[in-house]
N, C-alpha and C positions, 0 to 999 in steps of 0.2 A: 198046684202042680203045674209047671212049665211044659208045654206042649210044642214038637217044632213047628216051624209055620203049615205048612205039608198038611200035618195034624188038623191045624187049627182051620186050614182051609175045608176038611170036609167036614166036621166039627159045628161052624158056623152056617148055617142057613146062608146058601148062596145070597140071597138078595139082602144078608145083611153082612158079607164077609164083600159084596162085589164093590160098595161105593168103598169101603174104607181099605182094601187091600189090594185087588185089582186098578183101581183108580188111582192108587196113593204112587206106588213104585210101579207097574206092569208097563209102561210107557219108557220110564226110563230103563229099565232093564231090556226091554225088547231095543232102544237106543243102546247099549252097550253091548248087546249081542251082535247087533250088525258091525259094532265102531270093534270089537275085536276081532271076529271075521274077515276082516278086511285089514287090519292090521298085517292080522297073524297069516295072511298068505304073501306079504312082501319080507317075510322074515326067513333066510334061511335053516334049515333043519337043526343044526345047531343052537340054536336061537329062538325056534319055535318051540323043541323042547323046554328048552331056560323058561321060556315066557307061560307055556302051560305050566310048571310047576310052579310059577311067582301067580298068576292068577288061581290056580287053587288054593293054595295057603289064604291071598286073600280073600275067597270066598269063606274056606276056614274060620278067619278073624273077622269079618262080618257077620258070620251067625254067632261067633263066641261075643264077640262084642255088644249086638243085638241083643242077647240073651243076658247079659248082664245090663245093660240097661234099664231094660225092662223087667227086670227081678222082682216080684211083689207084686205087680198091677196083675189086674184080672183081669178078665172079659174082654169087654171093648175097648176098655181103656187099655188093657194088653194087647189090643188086636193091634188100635189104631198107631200106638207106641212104638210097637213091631212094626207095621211097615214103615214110618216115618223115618224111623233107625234105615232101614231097609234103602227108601231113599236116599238118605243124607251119605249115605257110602259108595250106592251107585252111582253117585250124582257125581262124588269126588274120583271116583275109578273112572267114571268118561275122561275126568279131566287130563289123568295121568297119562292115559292112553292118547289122547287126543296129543298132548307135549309129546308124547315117544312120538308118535305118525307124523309128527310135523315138526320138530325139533331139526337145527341145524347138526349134522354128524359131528363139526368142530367144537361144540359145547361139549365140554367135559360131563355135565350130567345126562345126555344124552347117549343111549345107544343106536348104535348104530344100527340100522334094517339089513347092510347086510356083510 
């Protein structure tokens, strides 16, 4: 049975859910909370809505994604699989964010802040 991480977090004996899940992603995720924080107040209202609904969805398709993955494995190897997934998405949504914050407006794949 697939558990969400949330779950698996209380689930798992802290001292053995902290090296492999806290350790693995909680660093970069706490870096992409601050890199969209800081985004998302140079972004007008119009714009700030657009970008909350595109990072839900992606949070959305990072757990579907994660979850399929990880289909089948148990335990730890489901734990540590799940957050690795977990990283590897984080790691690439810094990046995205980081080209939107710092992107030239005249690059057509760029949007504009404002």
């Amino acid at each position: 049975m697939r558990f969400p991480l949330i779950l698996l977090l209380m689930i798992v004996p802290k001292v053995q859910a902290e090296p492999l899940i806290y350790k693995t992603f909680h660093d970069a995720d706490k870096q992409l909370n601050l890199i969209y924080k800081d985004y998302i107040k140079k972004l007008d209202e119009d714009k700030r809505v657009a970008f909350v609904k595109t990072q839900k969805a992606w949070i959305d398709y990072k757990e579907l994604d994660c979850n399929f993955q990880t289909y089948g494995k148990e335990g730890k190897e489901s734990i540590s699989a799940l957050s690795e997934c977990y990283k590897q998405h984080i790691e690439s949504r810094i990046k995205v964010i980081n080209y939107y914050n710092t992107c030239n407006a005249s690059d057509p794949s760029c949007p504009a802040l404002k």
